[in-house]
C-alpha positions in Angstrom: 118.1 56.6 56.7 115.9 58.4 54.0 113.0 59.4 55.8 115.0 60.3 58.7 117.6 63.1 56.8 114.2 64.2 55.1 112.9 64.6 58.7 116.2 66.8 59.5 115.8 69.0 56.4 112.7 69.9 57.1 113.5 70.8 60.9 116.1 73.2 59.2 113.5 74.5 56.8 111.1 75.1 59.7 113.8 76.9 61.7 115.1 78.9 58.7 111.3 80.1 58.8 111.3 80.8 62.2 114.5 83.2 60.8 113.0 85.0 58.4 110.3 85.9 60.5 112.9 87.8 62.8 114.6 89.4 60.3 113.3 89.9 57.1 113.4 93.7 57.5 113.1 95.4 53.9 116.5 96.0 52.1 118.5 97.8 53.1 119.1 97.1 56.5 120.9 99.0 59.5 124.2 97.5 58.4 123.6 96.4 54.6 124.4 99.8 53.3 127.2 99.9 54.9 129.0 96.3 54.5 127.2 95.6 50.7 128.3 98.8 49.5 132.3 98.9 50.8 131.8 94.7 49.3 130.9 96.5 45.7 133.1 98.9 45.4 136.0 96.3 46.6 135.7 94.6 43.3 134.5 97.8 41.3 136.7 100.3 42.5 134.6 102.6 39.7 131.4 102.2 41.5 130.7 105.6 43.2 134.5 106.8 42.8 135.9 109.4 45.1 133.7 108.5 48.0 135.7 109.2 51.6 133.8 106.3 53.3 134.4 103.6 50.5 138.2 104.8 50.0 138.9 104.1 53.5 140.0 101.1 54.6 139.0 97.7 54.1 138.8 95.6 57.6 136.6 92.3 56.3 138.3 91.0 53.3 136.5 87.5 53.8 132.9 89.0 53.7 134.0 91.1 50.7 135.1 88.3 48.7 132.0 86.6 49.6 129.6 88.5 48.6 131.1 91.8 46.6 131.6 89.0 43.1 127.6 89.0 43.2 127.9 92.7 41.8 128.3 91.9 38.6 125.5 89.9 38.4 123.2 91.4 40.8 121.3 94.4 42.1 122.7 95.8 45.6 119.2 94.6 46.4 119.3 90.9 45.0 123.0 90.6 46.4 121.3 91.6 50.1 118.5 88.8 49.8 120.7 86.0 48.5 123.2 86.7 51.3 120.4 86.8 53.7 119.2 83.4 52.7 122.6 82.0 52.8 123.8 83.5 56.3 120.0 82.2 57.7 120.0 79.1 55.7 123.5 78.3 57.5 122.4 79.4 60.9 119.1 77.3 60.8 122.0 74.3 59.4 123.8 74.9 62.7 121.7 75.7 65.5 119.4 72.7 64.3 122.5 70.4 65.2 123.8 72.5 68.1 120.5 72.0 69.3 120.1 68.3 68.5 123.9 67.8 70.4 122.1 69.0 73.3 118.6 67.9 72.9 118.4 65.0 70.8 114.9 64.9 70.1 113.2 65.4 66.4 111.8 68.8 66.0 112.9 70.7 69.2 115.4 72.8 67.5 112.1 75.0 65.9 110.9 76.3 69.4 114.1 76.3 71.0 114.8 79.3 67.6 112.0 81.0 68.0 113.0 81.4 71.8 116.4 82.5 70.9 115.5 84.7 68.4 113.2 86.5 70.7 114.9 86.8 73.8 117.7 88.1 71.8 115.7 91.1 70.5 113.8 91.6 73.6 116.2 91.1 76.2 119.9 92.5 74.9 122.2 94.6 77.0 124.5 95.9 74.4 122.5 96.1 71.0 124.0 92.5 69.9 121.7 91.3 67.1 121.7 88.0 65.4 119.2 87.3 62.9 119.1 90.3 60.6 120.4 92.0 57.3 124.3 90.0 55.8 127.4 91.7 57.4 130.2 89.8 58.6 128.6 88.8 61.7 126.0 87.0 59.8 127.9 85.0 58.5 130.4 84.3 61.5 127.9 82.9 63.7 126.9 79.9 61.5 130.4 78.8 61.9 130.5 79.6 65.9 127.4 77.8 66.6 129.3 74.6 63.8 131.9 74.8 66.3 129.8 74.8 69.4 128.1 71.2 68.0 131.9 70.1 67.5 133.1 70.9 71.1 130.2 69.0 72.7 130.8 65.9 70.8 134.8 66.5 71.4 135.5 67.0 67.6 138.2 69.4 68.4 140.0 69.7 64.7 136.6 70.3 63.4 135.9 72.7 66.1 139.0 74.7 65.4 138.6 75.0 61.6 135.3 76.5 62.6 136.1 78.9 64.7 138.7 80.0 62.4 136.3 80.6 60.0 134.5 82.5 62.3 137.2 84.5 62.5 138.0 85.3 59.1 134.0 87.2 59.1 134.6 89.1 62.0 137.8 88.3 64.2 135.9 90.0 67.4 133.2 87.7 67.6 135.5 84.4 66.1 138.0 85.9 68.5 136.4 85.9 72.0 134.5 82.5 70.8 138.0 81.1 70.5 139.6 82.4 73.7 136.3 80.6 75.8 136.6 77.2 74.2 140.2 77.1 74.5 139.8 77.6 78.3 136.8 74.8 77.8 139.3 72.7 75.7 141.6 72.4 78.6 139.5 71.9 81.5 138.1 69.1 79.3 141.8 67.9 79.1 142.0 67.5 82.7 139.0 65.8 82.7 136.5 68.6 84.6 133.7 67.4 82.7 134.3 63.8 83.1 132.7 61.8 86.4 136.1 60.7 87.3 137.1 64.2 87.4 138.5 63.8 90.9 140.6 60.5 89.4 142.0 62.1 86.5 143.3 64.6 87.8 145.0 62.6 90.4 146.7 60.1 87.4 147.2 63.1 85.2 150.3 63.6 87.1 151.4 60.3 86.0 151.6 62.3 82.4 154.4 63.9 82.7 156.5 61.2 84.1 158.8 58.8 82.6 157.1 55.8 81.3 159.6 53.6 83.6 158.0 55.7 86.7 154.4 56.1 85.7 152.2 54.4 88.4 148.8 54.8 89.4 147.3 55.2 93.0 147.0 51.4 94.2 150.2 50.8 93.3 151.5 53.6 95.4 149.2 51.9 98.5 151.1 49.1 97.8 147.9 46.7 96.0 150.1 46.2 92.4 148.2 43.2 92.3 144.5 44.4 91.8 145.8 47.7 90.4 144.6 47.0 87.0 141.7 46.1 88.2 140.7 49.0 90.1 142.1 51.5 87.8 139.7 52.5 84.6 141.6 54.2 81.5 141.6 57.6 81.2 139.9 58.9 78.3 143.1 61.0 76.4 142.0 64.2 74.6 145.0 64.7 72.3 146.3 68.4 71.0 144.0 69.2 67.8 147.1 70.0 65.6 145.2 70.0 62.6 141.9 72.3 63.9 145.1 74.5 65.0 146.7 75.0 61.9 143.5 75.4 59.4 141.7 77.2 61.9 144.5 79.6 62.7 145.0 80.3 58.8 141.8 80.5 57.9 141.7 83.3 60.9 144.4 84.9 59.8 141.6 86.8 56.8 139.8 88.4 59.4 143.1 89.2 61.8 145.6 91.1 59.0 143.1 93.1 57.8 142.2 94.4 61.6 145.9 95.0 62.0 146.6 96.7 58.8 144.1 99.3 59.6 146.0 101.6 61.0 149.7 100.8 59.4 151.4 103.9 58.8 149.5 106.2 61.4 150.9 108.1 64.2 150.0 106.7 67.8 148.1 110.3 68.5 146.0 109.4 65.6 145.3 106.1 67.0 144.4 107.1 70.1 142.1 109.8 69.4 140.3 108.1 67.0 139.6 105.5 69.5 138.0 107.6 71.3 136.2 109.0 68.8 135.2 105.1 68.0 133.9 104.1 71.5 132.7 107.4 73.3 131.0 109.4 70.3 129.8 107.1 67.8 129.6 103.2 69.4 129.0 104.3 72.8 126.0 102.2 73.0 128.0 99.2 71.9 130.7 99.7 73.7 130.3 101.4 77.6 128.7 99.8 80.1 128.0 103.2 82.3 126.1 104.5 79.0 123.7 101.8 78.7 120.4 102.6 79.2 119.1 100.5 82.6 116.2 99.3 81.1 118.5 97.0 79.2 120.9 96.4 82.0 118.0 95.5 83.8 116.0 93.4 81.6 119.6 91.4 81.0 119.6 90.9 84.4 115.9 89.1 84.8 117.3 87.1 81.8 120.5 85.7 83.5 119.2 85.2 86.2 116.8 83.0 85.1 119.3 81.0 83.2 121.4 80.8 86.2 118.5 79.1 88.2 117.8 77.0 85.3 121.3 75.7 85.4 120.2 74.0 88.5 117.9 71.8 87.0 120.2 70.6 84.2 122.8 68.3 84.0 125.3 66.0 82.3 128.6 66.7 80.2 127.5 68.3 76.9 125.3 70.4 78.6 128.0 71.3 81.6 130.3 72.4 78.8 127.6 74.8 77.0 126.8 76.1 80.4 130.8 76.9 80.4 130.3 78.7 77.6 127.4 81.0 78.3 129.7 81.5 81.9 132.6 82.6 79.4 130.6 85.0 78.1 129.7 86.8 81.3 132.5 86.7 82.9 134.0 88.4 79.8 131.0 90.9 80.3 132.2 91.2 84.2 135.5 92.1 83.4 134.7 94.5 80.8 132.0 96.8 83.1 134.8 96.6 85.6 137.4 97.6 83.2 135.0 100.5 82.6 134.6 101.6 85.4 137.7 101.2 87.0 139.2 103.4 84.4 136.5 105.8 83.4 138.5 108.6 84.0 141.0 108.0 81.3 139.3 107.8 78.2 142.2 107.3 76.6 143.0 103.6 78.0 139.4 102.9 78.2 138.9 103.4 74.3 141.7 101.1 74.2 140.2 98.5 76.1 136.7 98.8 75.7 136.9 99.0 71.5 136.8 95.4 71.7 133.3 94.8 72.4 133.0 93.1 75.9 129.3 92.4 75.7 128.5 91.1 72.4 128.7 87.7 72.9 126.6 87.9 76.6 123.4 89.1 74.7 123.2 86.2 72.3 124.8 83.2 74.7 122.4 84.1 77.7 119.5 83.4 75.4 120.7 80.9 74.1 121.3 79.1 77.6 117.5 80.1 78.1 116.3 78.6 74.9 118.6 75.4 74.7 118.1 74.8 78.7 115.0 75.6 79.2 113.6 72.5 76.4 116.0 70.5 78.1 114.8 71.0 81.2 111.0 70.7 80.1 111.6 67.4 78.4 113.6 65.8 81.1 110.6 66.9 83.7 108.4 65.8 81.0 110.4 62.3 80.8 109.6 61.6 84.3 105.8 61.9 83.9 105.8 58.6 82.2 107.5 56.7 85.5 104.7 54.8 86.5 105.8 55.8 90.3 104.2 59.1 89.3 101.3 58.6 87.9 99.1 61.7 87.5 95.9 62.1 88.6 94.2 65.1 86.6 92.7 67.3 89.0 88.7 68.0 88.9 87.0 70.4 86.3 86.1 73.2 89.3 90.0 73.3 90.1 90.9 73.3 86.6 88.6 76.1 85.9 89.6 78.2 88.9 93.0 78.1 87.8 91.7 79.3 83.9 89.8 82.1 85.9 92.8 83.2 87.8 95.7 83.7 85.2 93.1 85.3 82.8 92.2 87.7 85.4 96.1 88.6 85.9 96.3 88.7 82.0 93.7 91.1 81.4 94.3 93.3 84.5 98.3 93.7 83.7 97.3 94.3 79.9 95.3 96.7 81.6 97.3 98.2 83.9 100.4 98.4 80.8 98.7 99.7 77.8 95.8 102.0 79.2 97.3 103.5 82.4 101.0 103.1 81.9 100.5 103.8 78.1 103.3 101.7 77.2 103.7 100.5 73.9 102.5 96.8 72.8 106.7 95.7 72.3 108.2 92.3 73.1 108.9 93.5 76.7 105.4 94.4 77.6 104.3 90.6 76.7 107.4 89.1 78.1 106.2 91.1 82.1 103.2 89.4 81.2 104.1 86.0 80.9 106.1 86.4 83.6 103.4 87.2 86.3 101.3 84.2 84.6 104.3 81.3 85.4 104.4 82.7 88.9 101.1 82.7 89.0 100.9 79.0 87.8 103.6 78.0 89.9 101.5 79.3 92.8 98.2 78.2 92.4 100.2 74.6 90.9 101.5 73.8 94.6 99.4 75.4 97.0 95.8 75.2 97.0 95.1 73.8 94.0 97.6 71.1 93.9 98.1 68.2 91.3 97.8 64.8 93.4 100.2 62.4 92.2 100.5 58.4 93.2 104.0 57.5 94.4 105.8 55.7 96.9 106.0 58.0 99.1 105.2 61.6 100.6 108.7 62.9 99.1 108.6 61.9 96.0 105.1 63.2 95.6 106.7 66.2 96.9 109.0 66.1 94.0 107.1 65.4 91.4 104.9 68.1 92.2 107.8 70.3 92.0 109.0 69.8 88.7 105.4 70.0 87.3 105.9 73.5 88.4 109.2 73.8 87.1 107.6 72.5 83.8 105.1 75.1 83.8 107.2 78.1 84.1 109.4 76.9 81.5 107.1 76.0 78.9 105.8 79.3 79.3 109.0 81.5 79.1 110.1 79.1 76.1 106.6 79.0 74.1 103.8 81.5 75.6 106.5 84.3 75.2 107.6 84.0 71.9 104.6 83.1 70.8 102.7 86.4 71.5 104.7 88.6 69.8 105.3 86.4 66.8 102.6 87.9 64.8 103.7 91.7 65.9 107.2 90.5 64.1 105.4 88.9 61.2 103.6 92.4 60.7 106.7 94.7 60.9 109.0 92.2 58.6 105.9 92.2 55.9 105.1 95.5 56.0 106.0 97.0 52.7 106.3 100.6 54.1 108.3 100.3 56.6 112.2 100.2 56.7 114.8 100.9 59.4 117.0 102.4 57.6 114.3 105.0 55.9 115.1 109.1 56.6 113.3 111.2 58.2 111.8 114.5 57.1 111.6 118.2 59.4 108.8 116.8 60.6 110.9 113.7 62.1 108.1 111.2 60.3 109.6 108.7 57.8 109.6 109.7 54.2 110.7 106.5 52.1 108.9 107.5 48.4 110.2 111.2 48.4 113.9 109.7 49.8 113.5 107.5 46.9 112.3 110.1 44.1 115.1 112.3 45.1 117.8 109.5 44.8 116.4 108.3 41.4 116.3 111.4 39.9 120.0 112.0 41.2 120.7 108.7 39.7 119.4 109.2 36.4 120.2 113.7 35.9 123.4 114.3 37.3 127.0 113.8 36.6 128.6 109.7 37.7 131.3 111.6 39.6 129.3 114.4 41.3 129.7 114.4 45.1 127.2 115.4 47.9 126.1 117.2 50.9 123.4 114.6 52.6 121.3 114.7 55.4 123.3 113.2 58.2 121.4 110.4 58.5 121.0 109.5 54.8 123.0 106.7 55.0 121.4 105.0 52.0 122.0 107.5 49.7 124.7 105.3 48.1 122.2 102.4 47.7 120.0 104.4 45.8 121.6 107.4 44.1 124.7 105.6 42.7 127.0 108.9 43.9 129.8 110.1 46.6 128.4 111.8 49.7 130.6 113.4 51.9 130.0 111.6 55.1 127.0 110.3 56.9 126.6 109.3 60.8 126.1 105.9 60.1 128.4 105.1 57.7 131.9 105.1 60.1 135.1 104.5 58.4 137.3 101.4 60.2 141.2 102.8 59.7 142.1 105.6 62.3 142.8 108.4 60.0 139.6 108.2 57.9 138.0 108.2 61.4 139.4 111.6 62.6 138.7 112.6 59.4 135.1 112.1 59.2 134.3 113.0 62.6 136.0 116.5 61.7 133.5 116.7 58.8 130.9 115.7 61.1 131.5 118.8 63.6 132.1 120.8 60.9 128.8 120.4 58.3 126.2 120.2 61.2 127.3 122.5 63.4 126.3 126.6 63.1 126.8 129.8 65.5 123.1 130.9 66.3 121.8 134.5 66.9 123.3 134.2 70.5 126.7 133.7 68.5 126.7 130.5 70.7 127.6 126.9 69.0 124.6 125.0 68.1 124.7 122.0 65.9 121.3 120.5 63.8 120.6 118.0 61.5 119.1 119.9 59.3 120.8 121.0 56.5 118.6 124.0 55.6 118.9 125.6 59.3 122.6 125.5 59.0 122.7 127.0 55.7 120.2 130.0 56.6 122.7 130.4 59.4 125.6 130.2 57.2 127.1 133.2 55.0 128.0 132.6 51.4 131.7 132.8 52.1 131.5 129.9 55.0 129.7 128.3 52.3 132.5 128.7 49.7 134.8 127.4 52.1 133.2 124.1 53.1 132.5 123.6 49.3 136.6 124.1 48.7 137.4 121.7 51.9 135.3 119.1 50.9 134.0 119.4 47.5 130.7 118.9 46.8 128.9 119.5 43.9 124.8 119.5 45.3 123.7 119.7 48.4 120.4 117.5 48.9 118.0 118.9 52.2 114.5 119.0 53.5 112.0 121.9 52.7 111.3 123.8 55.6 109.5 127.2 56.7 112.5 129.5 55.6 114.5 127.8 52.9 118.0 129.4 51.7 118.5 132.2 49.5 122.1 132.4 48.8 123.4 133.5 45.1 125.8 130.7 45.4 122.8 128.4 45.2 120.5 127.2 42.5 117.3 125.2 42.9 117.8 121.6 40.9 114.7 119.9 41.8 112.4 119.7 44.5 109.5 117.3 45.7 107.3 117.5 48.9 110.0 116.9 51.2 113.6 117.1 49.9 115.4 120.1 47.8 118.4 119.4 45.8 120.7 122.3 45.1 123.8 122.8 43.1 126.7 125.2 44.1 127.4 128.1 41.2 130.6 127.3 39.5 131.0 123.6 40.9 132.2 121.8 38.2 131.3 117.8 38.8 134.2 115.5 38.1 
């Protein structure tokens, strides 16, 4: 019992590994700045006061009481990495046992994570992530992939009081998770998943009747005598009341919040900033016509592999799971049609596309890769050891001839992709790769160079030729794949320079030190409650600097009226007449104050109160009386407005 729990932690360790490979990016992350700083200043109202983003309002009061109690311990930093280790260390916890419900074999849970984790990044149709930075998300799909184990074992009250704890992190993704077991939950009650689905949904009937008239199907033929006999009990899959009731209050944390958002505001509010929401900020998110085909396509390969790997799987567990990973797409379905259908109101497709159709498809449809695809290789695998088919290894000339043939494809594709086509050496690149080698294995596997197998006969020959090519192709797109680009990840997650959430200069190049002496010097020389005009994509500034900013791209604001509101500054601070006297808008600060005059100055400085205004040096830098250099380093200038008095 001992040896075999150690056993199981170290599978989770392994995975958790596997994990951190895939997204240890350096703090912050895409979404860390965003999510860690609203968490501070949730329990430290006083923490950058009089910021528009942070004042707005507050939509994930479960992550926020979480995580935001670490701030009086801990860095912004430290708080990031410990709620990265607990968000992985509870995904590795779950997906090791939703793995195990399926495939219970020792150790196949660390493949079958690498797999997901890189088909996830690779192959996504929506931008969907999984393993990254802590936001709610992180820590919601622990709990979904908890409740995913429950439902195939039919632990329904469990399964419930996960999902609502899915829910309180982020109601969208507990939400939709919720809606596709329920429909699971059912068709489990009739007994859909059961062999004697035909049978029990005949004596379901019997149900609803009066216990005096309940009868079974011999008795109606008139056999009473041999009808207990013939008839096997029906396995009864009662209401979870309990999963019900703690699920649905634990859900209720992530559902008020969502609904409070936009108490008080008028319904044109609402709608425009909906709008504003789905078709100028999340529009990569959230419409389906938007997305670039590469990804649609990609997707496409990817379900469609699952879909013929579906036929080479069976039995109930995984016949539920397969339900899900259906859920999911036809969610997806309904939501491009949606879009489609109605693409020429944009107000009632904000309103129905806001709620992010697609998510769950990018991560279930890898995960019906990863999970099926060991299934599938170990139950071909299983077979081998039937003594009915025996393999005979085939001689060293065929054997070599095969080697000779894939490396040729190899090298000619790596070829044909990185010196001609000049693509770059990504995940996708690899994956078209591996691709061509299965099929060219699953070739040169049946016809000429075929395995010879003793059996009884011609057909099963024929068959167990047939899933040794199966095999193939499977243990290739779960460990070839993933395994090529494993140490490109390892490089970019170690790599000390490199962070995705770093600014970019004029020149459009990265500039992380000189972000980072500007903020410091900000932190440690100017006023707690000065405010600032930031680069529009310095959505770190907070992190760093310790003060208010008056809006950044990234950092979008949940309630309706604080999301008019800053896509109002938005137009407004990047957006200039040029000589023409045409609209133009840039992202550089110092164009658009060259092409400003000092009264349009004055006047954004009264609407939205800023103190400094931080930029990047450029060929022609501003000379307004209204302005005076602060301090300066080889990319960023910070100046301060005459007469501003910080508060």
């Amino acid at each position: 019992m001992l040896a075999s729990r150690l056993k199981t932690f170290l599978e989770i360790v392994a995975v958790f590994a596997v994990f951190f490979i895939f997204g240890a990016w350096k703090v912050p992350d895409v979404n860390e700045a965003h999510y860690i700083c609203k968490a501070i200043n949730y329990w430290q109202p006083d923490w950058v006061p009089d910021d528009p983003f942070l004042q707005s309002g507050d939509a994930h009061w479960a992550f926020y009481l979480a995580i935001g109690w670490l701030s009086f311990f801990c860095s912004p930093t430290a708080m990031a990495w410990i709620g990265r280790i607990v968000a992985w260390s509870l995904l590795a916890w779950s997906w090791q046992r939703l793995s195990f419900a399926l495939i219970p074999v020792r150790w196949a849970a660390i493949p079958t994570a690498l797999a997901l984790g890189y088909y996830i990044e690779s192959f996504h149709m929506a931008g969907e992530w999984l393993i990254g930075g802590i936001e709610g998300k992180s820590l919601a799909y622990p709990f979904i992939f908890f409740a995913l184990e429950a439902m195939l074992r039919r632990r329904w009250n469990r399964t419930g009081i996960f999902l609502g704890m899915a829910c309180a992190f982020h109601i969208l993704v507990g939400g939709w998770v919720t809606l596709i077991v329920g429909v699971i939950f059912f068709a489990d009650w009739l007994g859909l998943y059961s062999k004697r689905a035909k049978n029990n949904l005949c004596d379901l009937c019997a149900d609803f009747a009066p216990s005096a008239v309940k009868f079974n199907r011999k008795e109606r033929k008139g056999s009473a005598k041999n009808a207990k006999e013939h008839s096997a009990p029906i396995r009864r899959i009662k209401l979870p009341y309990i999963g019900l009731i703690i699920g649905g209050l634990l859900a209720l944390c992530g559902l008020l919040p969502a609904l409070m958002l936009d108490a008080g505001t008028s319904t044109e509010t609402v709608h425009k900033a909906h709008q504003i929401y789905v078709f100028n900020r999340l529009d990569h998110h959230l419409v389906p016509y938007k997305f670039k085909d590469s990804f649609l396509l990609r997707f496409a390969l990817l379900t469609i592999f699952w879909i013929l790997l579906c036929r080479h799987t069976g039995g109930r567990k995984q016949r539920m799971f397969n339900a899900f990973v259906w859920g999911t797409l036809v969610i997806a379905a309904i939501g491009m049609i949606l879009a489609h259908c109605f693409s020429a109101n944009k107000e009632l497709s904000a309103e129905i596309l806001r709620f992010y159709w697609f998510r769950l498809s990018d991560i279930a449809v890898p995960m019906g890769i990863a999970l099926g695809g060991m299934r599938c290789c170990l139950s071909q695998m299983k077979n081998w050891t039937n003594p009915e088919y025996r393999l005979n290894m085939p001689s060293f000339s065929k054997i070599l001839g095969v080697v000779a043939i894939i490396t040729t494809i190899y090298f000619i594709t790596t070829y044909i992709c990185f010196e001609w086509l000049k693509f770059t050496p990504d995940a996708n690149v690899a994956w078209a790769i591996t691709l061509l080698m299965c099929l060219a294995s699953f070739a040169l596997t049946l016809r000429p160079l075929r395995f010879n197998f003793t059996a009884k006969s011609a057909k099963d020959s024929q068959r167990a030729q047939r899933g040794l090519a199966i095999t193939l192709i499977y243990i290739a797109l779960i460990f070839y794949a993933p395994l090529t680009i494993l140490p490109n990840y390892a490089d970019l997650r170690t790599h000390s320079g490199l962070c995705r959430t770093d600014t970019t200069g004029p020149n459009g190049k990265r500039t992380p030190a000189e972000w980072l002496d500007m903020c410091q010097w900000i932190k440690e020389n100017t006023p707690p409650t000065a405010k600032f005009w930031i680069p529009r994509d310095g959505m770190t500034f907070k992190w760093h600097a310790r003060r208010s900013d008056i809006g950044t791209w990234k950092n979008i604001p949940q309630d309706s009226e604080s999301i008019v509101n800053w896509f109002t500054a938005m137009k407004e601070l990047y957006k200039y007449k040029n000589a023409e006297g045409e609209n133009a808008d840039d992202r550089l600060i110092t164009t658009l104050l060259n092409n400003k005059t000092e009264e349009q100055i004055a006047e954004m400085q009264q609407k939205y109160g800023f103190d400094y205004i931080l930029c990047a040096q450029a060929y022609e830098m501003p000379t307004h009386s209204t302005l005076e250099l602060v301090y300066e380093n080889d990319v960023y200038v910070l100046y301060s407005f005459r007469g501003s008095i910080a508060r």
